[in-house]
C-alpha positions as CSV (number, residue, x, y, z in Angstrom):
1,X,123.9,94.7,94.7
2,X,119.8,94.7,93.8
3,X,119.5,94.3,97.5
4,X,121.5,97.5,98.4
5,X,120.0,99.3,95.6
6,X,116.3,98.5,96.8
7,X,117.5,99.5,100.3
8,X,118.9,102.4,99.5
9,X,115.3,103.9,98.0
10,X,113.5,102.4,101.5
11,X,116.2,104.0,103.5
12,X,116.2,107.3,101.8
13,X,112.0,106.9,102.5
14,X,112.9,106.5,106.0
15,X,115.3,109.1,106.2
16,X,112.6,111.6,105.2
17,X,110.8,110.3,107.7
18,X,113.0,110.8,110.8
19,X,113.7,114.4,109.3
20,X,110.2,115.4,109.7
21,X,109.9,113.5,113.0
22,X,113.3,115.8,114.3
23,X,111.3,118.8,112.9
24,X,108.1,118.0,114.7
25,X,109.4,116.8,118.3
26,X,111.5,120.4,118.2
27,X,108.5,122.5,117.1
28,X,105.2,121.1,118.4
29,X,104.4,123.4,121.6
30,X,102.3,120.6,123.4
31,X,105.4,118.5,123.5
32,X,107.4,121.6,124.7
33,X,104.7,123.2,126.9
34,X,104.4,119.5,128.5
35,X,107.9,117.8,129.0
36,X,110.2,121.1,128.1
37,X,113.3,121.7,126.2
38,X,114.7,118.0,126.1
39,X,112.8,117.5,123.2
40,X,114.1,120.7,121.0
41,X,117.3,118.5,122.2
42,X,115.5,115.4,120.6
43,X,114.5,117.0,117.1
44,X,118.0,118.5,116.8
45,X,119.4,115.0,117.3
46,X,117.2,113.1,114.9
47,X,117.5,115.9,111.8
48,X,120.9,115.5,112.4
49,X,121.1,111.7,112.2
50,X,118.9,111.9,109.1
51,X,121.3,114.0,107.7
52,X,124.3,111.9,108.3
53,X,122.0,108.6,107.3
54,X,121.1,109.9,104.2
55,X,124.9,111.0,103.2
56,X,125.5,107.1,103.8
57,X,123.1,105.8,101.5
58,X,125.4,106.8,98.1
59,X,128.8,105.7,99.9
60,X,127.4,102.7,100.6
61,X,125.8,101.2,96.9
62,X,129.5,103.2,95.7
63,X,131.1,100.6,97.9
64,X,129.4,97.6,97.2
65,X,129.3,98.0,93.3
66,X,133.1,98.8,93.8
67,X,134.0,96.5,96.7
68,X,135.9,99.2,98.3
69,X,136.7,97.9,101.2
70,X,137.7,101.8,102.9
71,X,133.9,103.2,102.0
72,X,132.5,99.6,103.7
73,X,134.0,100.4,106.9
74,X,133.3,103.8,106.5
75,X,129.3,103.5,106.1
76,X,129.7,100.4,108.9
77,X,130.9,103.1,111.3
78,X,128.9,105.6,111.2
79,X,126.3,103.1,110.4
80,X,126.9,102.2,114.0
81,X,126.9,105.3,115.2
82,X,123.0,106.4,113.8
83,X,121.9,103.0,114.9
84,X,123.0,103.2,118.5
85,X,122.1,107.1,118.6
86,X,118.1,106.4,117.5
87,X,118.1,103.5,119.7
88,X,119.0,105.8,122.3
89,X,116.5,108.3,121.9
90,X,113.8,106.4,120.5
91,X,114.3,104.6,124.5
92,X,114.5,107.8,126.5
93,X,110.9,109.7,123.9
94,X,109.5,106.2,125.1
95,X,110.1,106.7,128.9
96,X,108.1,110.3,128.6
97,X,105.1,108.2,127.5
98,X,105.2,106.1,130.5
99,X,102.5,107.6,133.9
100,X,104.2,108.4,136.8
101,X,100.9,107.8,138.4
102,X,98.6,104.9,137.5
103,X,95.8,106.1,136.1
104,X,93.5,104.0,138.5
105,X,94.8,106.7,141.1
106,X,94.6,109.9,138.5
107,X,90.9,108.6,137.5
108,X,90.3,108.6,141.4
109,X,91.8,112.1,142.8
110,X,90.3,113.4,139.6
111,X,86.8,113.2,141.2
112,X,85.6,115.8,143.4
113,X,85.3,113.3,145.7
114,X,88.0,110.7,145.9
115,X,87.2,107.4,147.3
116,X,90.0,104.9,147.2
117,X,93.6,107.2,147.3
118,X,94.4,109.6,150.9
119,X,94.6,113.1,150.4
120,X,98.6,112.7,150.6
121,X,98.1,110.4,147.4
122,X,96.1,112.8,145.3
123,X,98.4,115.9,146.3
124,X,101.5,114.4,145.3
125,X,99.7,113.8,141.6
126,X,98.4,117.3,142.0
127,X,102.0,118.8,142.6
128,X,104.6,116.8,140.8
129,X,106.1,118.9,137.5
130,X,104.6,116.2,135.0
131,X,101.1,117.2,136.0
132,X,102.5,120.6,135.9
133,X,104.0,120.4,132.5
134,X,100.1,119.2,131.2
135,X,98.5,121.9,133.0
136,X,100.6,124.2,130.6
137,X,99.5,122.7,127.6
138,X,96.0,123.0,129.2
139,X,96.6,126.4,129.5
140,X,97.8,127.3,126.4
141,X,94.6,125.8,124.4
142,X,92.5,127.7,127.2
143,X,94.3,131.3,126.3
144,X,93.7,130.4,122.6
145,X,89.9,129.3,123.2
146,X,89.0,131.9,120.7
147,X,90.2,129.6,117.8
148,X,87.8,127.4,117.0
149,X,90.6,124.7,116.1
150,X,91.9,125.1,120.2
151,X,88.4,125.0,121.5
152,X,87.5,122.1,119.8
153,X,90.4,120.1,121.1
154,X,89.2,121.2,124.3
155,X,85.7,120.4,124.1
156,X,87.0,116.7,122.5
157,X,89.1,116.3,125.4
158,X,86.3,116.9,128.2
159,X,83.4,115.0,126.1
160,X,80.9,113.9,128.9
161,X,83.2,112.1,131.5
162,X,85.0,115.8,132.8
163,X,85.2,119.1,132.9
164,X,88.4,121.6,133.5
165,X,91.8,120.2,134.5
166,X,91.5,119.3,138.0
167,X,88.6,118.2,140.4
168,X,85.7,120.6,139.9
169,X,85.2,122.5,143.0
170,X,88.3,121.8,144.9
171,X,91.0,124.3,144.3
172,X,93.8,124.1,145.8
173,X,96.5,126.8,145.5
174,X,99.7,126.4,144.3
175,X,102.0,129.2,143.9
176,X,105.0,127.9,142.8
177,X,106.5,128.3,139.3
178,X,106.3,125.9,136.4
179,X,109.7,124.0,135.9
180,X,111.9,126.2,133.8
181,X,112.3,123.6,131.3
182,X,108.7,124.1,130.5
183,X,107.7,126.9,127.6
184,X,105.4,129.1,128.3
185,X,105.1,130.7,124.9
186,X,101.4,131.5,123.6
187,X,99.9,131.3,127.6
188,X,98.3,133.7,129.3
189,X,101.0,135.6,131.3
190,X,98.3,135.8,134.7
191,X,98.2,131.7,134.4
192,X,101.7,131.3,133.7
193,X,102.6,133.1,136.9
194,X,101.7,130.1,139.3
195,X,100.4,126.3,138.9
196,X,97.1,126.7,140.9
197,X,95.8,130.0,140.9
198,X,92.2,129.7,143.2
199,X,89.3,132.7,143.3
200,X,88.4,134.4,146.7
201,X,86.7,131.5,148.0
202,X,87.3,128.1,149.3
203,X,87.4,125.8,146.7
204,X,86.2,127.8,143.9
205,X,89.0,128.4,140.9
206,X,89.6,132.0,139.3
207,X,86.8,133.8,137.7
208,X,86.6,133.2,134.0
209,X,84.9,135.2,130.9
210,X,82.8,131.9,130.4
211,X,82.0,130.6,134.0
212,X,81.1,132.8,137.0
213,X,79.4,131.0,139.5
214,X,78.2,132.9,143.2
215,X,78.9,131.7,146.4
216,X,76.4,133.5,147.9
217,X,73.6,133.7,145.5
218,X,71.3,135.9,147.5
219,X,74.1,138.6,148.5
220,X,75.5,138.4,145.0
221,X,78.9,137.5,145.7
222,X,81.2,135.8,143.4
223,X,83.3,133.0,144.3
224,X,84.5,132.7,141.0
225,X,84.4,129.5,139.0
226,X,83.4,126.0,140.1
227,X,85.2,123.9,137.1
228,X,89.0,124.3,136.2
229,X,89.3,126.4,133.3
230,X,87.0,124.5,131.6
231,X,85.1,125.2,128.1
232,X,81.9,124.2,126.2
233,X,78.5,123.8,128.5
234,X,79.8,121.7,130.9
235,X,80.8,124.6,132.6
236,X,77.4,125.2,133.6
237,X,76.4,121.7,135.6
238,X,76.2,121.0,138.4
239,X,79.0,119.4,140.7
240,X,78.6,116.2,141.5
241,X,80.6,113.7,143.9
242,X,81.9,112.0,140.8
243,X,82.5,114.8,138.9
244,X,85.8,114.7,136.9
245,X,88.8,117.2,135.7
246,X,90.8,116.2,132.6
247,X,94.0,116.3,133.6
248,X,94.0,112.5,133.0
249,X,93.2,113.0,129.5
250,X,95.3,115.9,128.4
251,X,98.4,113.4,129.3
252,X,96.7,111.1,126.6
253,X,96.8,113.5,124.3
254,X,99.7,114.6,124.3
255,X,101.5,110.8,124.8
256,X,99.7,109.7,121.7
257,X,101.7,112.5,119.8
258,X,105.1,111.1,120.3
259,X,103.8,107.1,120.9
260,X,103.8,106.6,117.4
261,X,107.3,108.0,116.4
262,X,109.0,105.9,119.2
263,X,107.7,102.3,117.1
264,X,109.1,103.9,113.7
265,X,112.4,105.5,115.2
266,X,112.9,101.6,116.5
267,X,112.3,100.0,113.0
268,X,114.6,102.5,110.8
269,X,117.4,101.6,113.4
270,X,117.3,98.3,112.8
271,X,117.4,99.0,108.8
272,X,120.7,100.6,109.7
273,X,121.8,97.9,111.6
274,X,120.9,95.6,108.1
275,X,123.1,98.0,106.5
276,X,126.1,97.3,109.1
277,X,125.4,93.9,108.2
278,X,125.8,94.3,104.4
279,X,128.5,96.6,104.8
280,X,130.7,94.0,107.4
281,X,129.6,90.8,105.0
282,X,130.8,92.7,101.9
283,X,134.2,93.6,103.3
284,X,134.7,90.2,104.1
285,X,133.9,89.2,100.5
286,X,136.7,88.0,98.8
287,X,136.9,90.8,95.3
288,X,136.0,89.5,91.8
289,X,139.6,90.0,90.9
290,X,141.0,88.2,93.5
291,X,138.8,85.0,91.6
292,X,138.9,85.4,88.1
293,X,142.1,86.8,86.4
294,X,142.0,89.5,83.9
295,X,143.7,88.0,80.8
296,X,144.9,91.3,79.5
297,X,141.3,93.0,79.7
298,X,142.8,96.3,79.4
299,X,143.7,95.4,75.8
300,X,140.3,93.0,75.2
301,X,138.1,95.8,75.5
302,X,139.7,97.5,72.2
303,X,138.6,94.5,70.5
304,X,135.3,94.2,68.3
305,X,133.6,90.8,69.3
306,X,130.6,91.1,67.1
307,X,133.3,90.2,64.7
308,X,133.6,86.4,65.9
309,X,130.3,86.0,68.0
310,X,129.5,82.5,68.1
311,X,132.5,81.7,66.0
312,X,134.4,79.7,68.7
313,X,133.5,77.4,71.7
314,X,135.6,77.6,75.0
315,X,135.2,73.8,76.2
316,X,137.4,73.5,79.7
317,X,138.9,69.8,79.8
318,X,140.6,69.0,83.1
319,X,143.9,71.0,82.7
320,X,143.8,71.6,79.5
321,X,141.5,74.3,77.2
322,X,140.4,73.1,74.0
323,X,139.3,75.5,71.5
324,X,137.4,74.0,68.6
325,X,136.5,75.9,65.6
326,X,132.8,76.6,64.6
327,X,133.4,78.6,61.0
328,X,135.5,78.8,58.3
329,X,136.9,82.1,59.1
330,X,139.0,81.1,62.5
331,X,141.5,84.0,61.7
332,X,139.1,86.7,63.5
333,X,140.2,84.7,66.9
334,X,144.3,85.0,66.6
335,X,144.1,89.5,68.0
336,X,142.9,87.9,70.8
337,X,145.3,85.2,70.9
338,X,148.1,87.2,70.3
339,X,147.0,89.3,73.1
340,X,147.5,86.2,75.1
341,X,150.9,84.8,73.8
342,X,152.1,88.7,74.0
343,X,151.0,88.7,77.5
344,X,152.1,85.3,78.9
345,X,154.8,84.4,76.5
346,X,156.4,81.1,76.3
347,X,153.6,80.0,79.0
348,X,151.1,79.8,76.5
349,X,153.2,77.7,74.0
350,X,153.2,78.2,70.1
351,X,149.9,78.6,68.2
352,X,150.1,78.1,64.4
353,X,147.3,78.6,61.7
354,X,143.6,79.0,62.0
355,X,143.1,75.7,63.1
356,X,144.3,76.4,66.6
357,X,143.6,72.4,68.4
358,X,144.4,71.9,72.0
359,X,146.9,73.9,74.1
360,X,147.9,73.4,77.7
361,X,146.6,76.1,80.0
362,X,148.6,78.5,82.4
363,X,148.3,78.7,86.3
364,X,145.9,81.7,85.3
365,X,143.7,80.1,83.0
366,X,143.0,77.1,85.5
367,X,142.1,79.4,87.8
């Protein structure tokens, strides 16, 4: 019983928890903008299982204290249920943190000049709807550039080892949509209308309020920008052969969001399956009553024993139960000895006087 009631207060801690964690998977637009809808799917889920773990947390101490056997299997069922669900989509959260692409060959076609993956390599990392789905959350910080919270992000993200989201000075144009899954709230509608969108000249990317770079200096002409919608002064360097994008590092950012969740969603499943096992044990348990008898407790409880407190000793004796008077005033025993001769009659055998001696014990008493 102290170990249910201490586990209830952790589990009800831990049912917060996986509350919040439904609410944030369901909410936070990186996760939405980068792997889609499948996670309003997962915060739905896990609020709900919170909900149903935390109604099993009273049900549960209810049976115990009472040994009632129908709320045991009750809480071990749906027990179950929670446990199996959050293994379950603490398993499939975890597979979204796991690169499609090493990152030896991301950190590679990253560069403006690659020099260990083909062309065919790089373009299959360029194109595949993961990359995509990062490219939106790219976007959406870029659109809001003008909060100094988004920029910052940003500027964090490209440090000194890249610039932009993909190679500087090698656009390549992609006009096909994001996946549908994918939100697109809070992004600018011109860059949500295709993955790659490239300026008038080879290689250059779109012109942007922060970077325009000429590709013919002396004529005048704009090519647009060298650097992938990139912020900060980095903009304004030069390209270099190893010259990086960020793409690699935006899907860092956003794993790391969820990483942590999938470790904790693992532990609170297993503190359900330590309340299965509590709940199965218990049932199996024989019940207090079916050990010690109740020797008409219903009429026991009307009686006042401060009245003969530490007047008489209860010695068992093999078979027999010898009662041996401590006071003068043995009379304040025979209520409760009548209780016992009215309740087991003739089994009990006749009592006489205040000094009571030794009488033979029922089938009851022995046990």
């Amino acid at each position: 019983k102290l170990i249910v009631l201490i586990l209830s207060y952790v589990k009800l801690v831990f049912t917060l928890y996986v509350f919040g964690a439904g609410i944030f998977l369901s909410s936070s637009l990186d996760l939405l903008h980068s792997f889609g809808s499948i996670f309003i799917h997962f915060g739905l889920s896990l609020i709900f299982l919170a909900l149903l773990s935390g109604g099993l947390i009273y049900p549960l101490k209810f049976g115990v204290d009472r040994h009632n056997r129908f709320l045991l299997a009750f809480v071990f069922l749906f027990d179950t249920i929670v446990f199996i669900n959050l293994i379950v989509i603490a398993t499939q959260i975890n597979s979204y943190t796991v690169p499609t692409f090493s990152k030896i060959l991301q950190a590679d076609c990253l560069r403006n000049t690659p020099q260990s993956f083909s062309s065919d390599e790089c373009s299959a990392f360029y194109n595949s709807d993961r990359t995509a789905g990062f490219r939106l959350a790219w976007e959406y910080y870029f659109t809001a550039r003008s909060d100094k919270t988004k920029n910052q992000v940003l500027a964090q993200l490209q440090g000194a080892a890249c610039c932009g989201f993909f190679p500087p000075m090698k656009c390549v144009p992609n006009g096909n949509a994001f996946p549908a899954q994918n939100s697109l709230v809070g992004i600018d509608s011109t860059l949500a209308s295709a993955r790659v969108i490239c300026g008038q000249y080879p290689n250059y990317y779109t012109q942007q309020s922060n970077c325009v770079d000429y590709y013919n200096l002396v004529q005048q002409t704009i090519g647009g920008c060298q650097f992938d919608l990139g912020v900060g002064f980095c903009v304004s360097s030069n390209v270099m052969a190893e010259s990086n994008g960020c793409a690699s590092a935006m899907e860092d950012y956003v794993v790391a969001k969820i990483t942590p969740h999938v470790t904790v969603l693992i532990a609170v499943s297993f503190l359900n399956l330590f309340c299965m096992i509590i709940s199965c044990c218990m049932w199996w348990k024989r019940k207090e009553t079916d050990i010690f008898p109740e020797f008409g407790a219903e009429k026991l409880q009307s009686l006042r024993y401060s009245s003969v407190k530490y007047q008489f000793e209860v010695m068992p004796r093999r078979n027999r139960m010898r009662v041996t008077k401590k006071c003068r005033n043995a009379t304040s025993l025979l209520p409760s000895v009548s209780v016992l001769h009215s309740k087991y009659g003739s089994q009990v055998g006749s009592l006489s006087g205040p000094d009571l001696g030794v009488y033979k014990s029922t089938r009851d008493m022995q046990s």
